[in-house]
C-alpha positions as CSV (number, residue, x, y, z in Angstrom):
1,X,-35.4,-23.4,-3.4
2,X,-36.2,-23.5,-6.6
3,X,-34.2,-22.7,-9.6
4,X,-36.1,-20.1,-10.7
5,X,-36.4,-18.4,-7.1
6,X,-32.4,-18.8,-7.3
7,X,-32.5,-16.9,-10.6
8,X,-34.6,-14.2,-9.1
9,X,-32.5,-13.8,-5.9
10,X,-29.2,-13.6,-7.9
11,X,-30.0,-10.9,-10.8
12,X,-31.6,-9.0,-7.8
13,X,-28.4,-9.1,-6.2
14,X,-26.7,-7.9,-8.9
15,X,-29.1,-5.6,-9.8
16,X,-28.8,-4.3,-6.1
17,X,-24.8,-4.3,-6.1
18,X,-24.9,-2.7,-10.0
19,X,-27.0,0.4,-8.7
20,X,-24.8,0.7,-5.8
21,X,-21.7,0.9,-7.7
22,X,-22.6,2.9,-9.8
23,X,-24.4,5.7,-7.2
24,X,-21.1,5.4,-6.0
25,X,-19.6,6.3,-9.4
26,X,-17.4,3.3,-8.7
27,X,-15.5,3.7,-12.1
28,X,-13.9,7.1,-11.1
29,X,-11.8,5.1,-8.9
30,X,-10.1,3.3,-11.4
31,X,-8.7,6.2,-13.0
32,X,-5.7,8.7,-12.3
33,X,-8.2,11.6,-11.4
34,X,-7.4,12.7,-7.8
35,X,-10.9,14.4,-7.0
36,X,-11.8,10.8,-6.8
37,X,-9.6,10.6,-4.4
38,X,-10.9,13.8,-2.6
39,X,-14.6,12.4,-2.7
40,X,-14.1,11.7,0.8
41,X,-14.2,14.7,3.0
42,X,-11.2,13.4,5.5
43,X,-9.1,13.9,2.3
44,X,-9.8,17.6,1.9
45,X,-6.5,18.3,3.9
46,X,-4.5,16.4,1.7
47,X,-6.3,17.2,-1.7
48,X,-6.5,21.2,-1.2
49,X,-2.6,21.2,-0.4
50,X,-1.4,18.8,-3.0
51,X,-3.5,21.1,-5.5
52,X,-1.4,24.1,-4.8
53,X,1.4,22.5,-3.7
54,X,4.7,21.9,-6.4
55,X,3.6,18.5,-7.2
56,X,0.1,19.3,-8.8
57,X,1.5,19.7,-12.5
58,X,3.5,16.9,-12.3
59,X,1.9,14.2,-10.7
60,X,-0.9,13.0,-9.2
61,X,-2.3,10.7,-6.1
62,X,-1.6,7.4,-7.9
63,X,1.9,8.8,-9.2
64,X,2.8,8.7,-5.5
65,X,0.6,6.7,-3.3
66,X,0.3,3.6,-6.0
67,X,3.0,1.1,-7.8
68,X,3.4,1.7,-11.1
69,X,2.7,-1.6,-12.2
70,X,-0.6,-2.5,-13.7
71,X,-1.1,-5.2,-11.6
72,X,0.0,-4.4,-8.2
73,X,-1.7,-1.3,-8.6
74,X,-4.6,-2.1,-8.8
75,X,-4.1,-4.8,-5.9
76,X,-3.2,-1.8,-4.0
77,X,-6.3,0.2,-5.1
78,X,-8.6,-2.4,-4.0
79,X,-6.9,-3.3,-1.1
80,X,-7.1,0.6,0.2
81,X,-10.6,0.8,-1.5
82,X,-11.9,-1.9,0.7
83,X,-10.2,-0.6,3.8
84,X,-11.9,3.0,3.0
85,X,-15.4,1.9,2.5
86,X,-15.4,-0.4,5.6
87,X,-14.0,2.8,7.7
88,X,-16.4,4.9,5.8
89,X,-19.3,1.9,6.7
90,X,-18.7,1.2,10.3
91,X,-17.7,5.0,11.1
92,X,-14.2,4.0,12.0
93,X,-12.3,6.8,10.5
94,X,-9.4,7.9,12.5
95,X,-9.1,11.9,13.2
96,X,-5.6,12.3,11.3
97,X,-4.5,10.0,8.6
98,X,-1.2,8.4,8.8
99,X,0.4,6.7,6.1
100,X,0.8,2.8,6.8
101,X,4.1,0.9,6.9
102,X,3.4,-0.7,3.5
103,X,2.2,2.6,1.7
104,X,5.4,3.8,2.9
105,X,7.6,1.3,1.1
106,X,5.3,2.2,-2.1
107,X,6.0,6.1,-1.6
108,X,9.8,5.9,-1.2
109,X,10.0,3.9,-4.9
110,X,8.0,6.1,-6.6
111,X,10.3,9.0,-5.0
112,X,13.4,7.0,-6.3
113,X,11.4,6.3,-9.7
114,X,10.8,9.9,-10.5
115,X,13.5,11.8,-9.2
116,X,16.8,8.7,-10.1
117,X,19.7,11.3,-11.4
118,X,18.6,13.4,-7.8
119,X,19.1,10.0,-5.4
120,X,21.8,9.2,-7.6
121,X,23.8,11.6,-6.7
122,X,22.4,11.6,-3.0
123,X,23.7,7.8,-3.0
124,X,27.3,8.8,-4.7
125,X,27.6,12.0,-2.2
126,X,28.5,12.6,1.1
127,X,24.7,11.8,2.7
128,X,23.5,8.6,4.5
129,X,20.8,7.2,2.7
130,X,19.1,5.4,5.6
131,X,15.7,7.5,5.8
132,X,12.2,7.9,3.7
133,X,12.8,10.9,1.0
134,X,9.7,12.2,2.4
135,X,11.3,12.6,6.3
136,X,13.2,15.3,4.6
137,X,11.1,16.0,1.8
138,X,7.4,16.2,4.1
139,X,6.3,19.1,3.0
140,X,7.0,18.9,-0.8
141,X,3.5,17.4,-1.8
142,X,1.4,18.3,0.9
143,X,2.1,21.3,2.5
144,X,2.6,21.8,6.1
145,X,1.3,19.0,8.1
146,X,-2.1,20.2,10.3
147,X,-2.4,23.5,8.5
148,X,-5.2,23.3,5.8
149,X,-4.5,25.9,2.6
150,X,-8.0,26.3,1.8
151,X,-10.8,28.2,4.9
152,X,-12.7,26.0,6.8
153,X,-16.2,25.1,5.4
């Protein structure tokens, strides 16, 4: 092959993956802005009842479900970015979303982060402090699990 054929084939490549990012409006992902996060329809559950839920003035998807740490944020958006668009690719996308062991770990700090003087004094009182805030707390940012807030479309 020769180097100009090699030229060709990469800035075509390029040209190929540049168009499809940005169809796919690629940059909204790297923000804060949760309808990004509602682009997919699977997410309209979880979108519709965070927006009228309490934790819609306060915070958003990335408040919660992302470190707050430059870095391993955005190590955790790629890493869930690439597992979306691969379900979303091959059509593996499971019927009810469930959060995974590591998002969990991610949740819970964020949880503690936000609300410190609250588990403070959860940690200094009487109350074990051996479960997820969100076992007790499940229906704080989403609404009641199953039940959508908004008609079906």
């Amino acid at each position: 092959m020769t180097k100009l054929a090699l030229a060709i084939a990469c800035i075509a490549f390029l040209a190929v993956v540049g168009f499809a990012l940005h169809v796919a409006n690629f940059t909204a992902y790297l923000g804060d802005d949760p309808t990004a996060c509602n682009n997919c329809h699977v997410m309209d559950t979880a979108y519709e009842s965070w927006y009228h839920g309490g934790h819609a003035r306060w915070a958003t998807c990335n408040d919660c479900h992302t470190p707050h740490e430059l870095i391993p944020k955005y190590m955790t958006k790629t890493e869930a970015g690439f597992r979306h668009v691969t379900a979303f690719v091959f059509g593996d996308i499971p019927p009810a979303i469930r959060t995974r062991d590591s998002s969990k770990e991610v949740i819970q700090q964020n949880c503690i982060h936000c609300h410190q003087a609250t588990v403070e004094d959860v940690v200094n009182g009487s109350m074990k402090f051996d479960t997820y805030c969100f076992e007790c707390h499940r229906h704080v940012a989403h609404g009641v699990r199953g039940i959508a807030l908004a008609p079906s479309q």
